[in-house]
N, C-alpha and C positions, 0 to 999 in steps of 0.2 A: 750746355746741358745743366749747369746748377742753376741757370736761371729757371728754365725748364723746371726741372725739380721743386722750384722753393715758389714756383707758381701753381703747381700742382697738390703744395704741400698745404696753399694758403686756399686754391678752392676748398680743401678736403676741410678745413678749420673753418671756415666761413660756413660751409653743409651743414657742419655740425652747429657750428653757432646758431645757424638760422632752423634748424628741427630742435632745438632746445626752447629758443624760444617760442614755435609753432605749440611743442609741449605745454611751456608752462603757460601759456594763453587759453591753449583747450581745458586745462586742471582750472586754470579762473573762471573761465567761463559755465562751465559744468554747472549745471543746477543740480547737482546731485551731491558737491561738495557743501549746500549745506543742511543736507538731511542728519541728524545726531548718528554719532558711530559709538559704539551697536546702536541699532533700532528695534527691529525682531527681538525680541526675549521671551522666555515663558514667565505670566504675570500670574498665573492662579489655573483651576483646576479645571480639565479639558469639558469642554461643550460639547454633551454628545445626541440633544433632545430637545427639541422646539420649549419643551418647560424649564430646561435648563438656561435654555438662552435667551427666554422671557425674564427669569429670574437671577440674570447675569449683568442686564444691558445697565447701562449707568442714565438716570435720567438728566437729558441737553434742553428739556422743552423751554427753560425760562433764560437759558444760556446766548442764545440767538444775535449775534454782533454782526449788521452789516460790513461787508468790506474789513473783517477783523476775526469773527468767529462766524462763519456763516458755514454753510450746506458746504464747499469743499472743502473748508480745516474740518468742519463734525466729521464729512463723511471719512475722510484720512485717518483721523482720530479713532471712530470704531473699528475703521479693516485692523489697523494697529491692536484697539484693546482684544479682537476677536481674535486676530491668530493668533496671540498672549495667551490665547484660553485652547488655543488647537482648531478652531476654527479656518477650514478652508473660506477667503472671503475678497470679493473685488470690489474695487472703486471702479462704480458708472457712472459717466456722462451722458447728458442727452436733457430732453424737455418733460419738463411736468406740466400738463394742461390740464390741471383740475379747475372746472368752472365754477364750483358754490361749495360751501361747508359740508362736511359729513358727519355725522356721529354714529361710530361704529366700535361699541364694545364700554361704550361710557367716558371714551374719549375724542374728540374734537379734530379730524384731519381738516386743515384752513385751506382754502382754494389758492391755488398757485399756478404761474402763468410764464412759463420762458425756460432760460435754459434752469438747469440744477445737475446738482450731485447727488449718489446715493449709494446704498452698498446691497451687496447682492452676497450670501453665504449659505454655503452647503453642508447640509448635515445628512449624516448617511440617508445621502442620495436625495434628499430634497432641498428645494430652493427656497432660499427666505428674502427676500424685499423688502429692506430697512431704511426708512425715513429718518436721515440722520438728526436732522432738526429734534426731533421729538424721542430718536432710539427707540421707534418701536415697530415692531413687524406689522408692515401694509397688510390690510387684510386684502384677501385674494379679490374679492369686489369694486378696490380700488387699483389693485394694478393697470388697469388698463390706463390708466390717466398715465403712467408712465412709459415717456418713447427715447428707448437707449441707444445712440448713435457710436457710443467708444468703451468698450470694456479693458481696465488696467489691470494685472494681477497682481502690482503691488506700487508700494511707493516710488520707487524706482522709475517704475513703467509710467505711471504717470506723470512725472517729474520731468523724464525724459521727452516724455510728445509732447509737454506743456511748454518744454526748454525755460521752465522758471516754477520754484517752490514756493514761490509767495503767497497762490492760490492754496495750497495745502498746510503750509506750516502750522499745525495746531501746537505745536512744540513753541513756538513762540508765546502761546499762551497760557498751557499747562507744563508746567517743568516735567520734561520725560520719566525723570528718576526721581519723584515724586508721586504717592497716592492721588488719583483722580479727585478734585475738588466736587465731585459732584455725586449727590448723593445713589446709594446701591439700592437693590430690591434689600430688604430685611427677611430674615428666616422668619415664620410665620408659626406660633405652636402647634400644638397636637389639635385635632378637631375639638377634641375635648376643652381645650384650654381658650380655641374660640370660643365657645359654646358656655362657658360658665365667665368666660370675661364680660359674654356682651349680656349673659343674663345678671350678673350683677350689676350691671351700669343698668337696667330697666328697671329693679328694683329702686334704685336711686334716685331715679325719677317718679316714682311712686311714691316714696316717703317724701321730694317734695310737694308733691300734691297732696301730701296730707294720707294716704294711702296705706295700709295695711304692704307689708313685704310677701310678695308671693313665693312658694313656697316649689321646690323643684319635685320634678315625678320624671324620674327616669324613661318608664314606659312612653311618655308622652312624649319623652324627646326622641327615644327612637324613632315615632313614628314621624316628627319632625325632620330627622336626619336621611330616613328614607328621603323622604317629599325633594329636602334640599339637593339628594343625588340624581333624582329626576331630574331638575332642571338644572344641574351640573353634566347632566348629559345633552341633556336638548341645548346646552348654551343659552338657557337663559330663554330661550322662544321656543313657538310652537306650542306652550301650553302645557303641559305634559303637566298635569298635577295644579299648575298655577290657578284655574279655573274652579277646579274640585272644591266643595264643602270641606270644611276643617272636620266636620263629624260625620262625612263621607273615610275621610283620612285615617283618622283614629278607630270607627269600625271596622277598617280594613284590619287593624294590627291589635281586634279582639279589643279596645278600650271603650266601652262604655258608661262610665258611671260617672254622668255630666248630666246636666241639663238644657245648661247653655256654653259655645264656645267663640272661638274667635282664634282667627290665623291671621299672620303676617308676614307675608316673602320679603328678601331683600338683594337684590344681586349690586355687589359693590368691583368697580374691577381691579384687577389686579395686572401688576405689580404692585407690594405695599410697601412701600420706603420709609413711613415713619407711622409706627401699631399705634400710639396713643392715638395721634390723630386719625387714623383711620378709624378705629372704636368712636368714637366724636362723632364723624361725618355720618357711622353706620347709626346711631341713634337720634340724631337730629334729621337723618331721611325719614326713618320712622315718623320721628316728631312733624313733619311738617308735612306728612300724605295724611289729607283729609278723607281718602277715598276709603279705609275702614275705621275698626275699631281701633280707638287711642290704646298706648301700652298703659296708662294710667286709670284707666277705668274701674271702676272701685269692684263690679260684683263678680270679681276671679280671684280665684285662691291660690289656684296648681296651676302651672305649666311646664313646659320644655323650649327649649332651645335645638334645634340640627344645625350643623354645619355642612358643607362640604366646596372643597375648591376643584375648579373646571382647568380643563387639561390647556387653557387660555390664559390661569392665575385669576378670574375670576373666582368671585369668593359668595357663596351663597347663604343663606340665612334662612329658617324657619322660622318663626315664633310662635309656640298655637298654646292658648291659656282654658282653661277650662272653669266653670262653677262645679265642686264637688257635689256627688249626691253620695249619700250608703244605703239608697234600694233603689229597686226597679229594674237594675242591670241585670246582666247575663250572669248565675249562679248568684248570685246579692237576696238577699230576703226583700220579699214583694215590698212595694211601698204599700202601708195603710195609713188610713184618716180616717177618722171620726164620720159616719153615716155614711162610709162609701167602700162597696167592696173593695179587699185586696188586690193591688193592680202592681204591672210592669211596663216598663216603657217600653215602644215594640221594639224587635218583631218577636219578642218573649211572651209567657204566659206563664203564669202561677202552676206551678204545682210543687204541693204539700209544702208551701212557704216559699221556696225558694224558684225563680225566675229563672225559667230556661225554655 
């Protein structure tokens, strides 16, 4: 019987021996022990609006490392920074078959062919389709190039069907507990503060040309700030004002007293990650469309600047400069000259002096 016993007692030790080490094989083997513990944390303040999470995403576009940083560490990378910010967000797998380049919004979507990664995030109650490579929202026109064969709802999840973290590790190349090395959208100022940044920086360019500094008129930017909310609505197409006379524009909003004028739209997009430079790029676009009147041109005195930014982060611009007159306008004393009746420019008509 004690043999019995002390044979019974050594299967029982040997079970144990051998499910200990079945354990500690499965804990080595786990692709999930080397994901950083914590990983989830809250990093900054919740995402709850397509404009918010335009002006959250971190730009990866020049970041790009085959087989090192590519589309499955980015896409890991954003599910991570998004639901840091409260974002509901999943890592998809499947293929992207875009066959030729796009440009859609002022930036460059490149054509792509095979498998990829990407992320998919939900804000109250809408989907967004985020191109990890570049961190930025697909626009809906391009969706269709992508076809999702496995959705993960988190790190974990995917780690676990992969049975290896190698393809996702962005932790290896950004320290987790560390600020993102890549640059954010920048807070943008007051419309106002667009609008007088960029009209200083065209005076600037008119004093080097030798040019007289034109001189601000409020009224004029109103009407320019209208204009820019137009095509801040339309997105920039469809025309909406784009096409109109500049002295179509300015009658509308009661200014008359020009002769001659001159407008200039600009739509630059947004996100803006660094304001100096962006001011730069918005003047030197100006500078280099041949298709109207230069800001430099010598016979304008007054102008206005509008701003307004689209529900995109696009950022719009007016410029409309006028030649002052002081008659012939609406209530303004008639114009006279020398051997020629008192007149007004239309659809006014003189009487007793004054044009109305």
């Amino acid at each position: 019987m004690g043999g019995v016993g002390l044979g019974i007692k050594w299967v029982a030790a040997f079970g144990i021996v051998v499910l200990s080490v079945i354990a500690v094989f499965q804990v080595a083997m786990d692709p999930a022990r080397e994901i950083p513990d914590p990983y989830y944390r809250a990093i900054g303040h919740d995402i709850t609006s397509e404009t918010k999470l335009r002006q959250t995403l971190p730009l990866l576009e020049d970041a790009y490392q085959e087989n090192y940083f590519d589309c499955s560490e980015m896409a890991a990378l954003i599910e991570w920074y998004l639901e840091g910010h409260g974002v509901d967000t999943m890592i998809v797998t499947g293929e992207h078959n875009q066959p030729h380049d796009v440009s859609v919004g002022g930036f460059e979507y490149k054509n792509n062919s095979g498998d990829h990664a990407w992320v998919v995030s939900n804000i109250s109650g809408r989907s967004f389709l985020i191109e990890p490579t570049m961190a930025r929202i697909v626009p809906e026109s391009l969706e269709r190039y992508y076809f999702p064969d496995n959705r993960y709802s988190d790190i974990y999840d995917v780690v676990d069907s992969s049975r290896c973290a190698y393809e996702y590790d962005w932790w290896t190349v950004v320290e987790i507990d560390s600020p993102l090395p890549f640059p954010t959208p920048v807070r943008l100022p007051p419309v106002s503060g667009l609008e007088s940044d960029i009209f200083d920086l065209v005076n600037q360019e008119r004093e080097k040309s030798g040019f007289a500094a034109l001189n601000w008129n409020e009224e004029i930017a109103g009407a320019a700030r209208a204009h820019s909310r137009d095509l801040a609505g339309a997105g920039g197409a469809g025309g909406v004002g784009m096409k109109r006379a500049p002295g179509d524009i300015l009658r509308d909003n009661d200014i008359y007293y020009f002769d001659i004028t001159a407008c200039r739209t600009l739509s630059m997009p947004g996100p803006v990650y660094n304001y100096e430079e962006f001011l730069k790029n918005c003047i030197n676009a100006w500078k280099s469309d041949e298709t109207g009147p230069q800001i430099t041109e010598p016979d304008f005195d007054e102008s206005g600047v509008g701003a307004a930014v689209g529900p995109d982060g696009c950022v719009y611009f007016t410029h409309i400069s006028i030649g002052r007159i002081y008659c012939g306008y609406k209530n303004a004393p008639c114009c006279a000259e020398q051997g020629y009746y008192p007149w007004c420019y239309k659809p006014w008509k003189c009487d007793r002096g004054i044009c109305k």
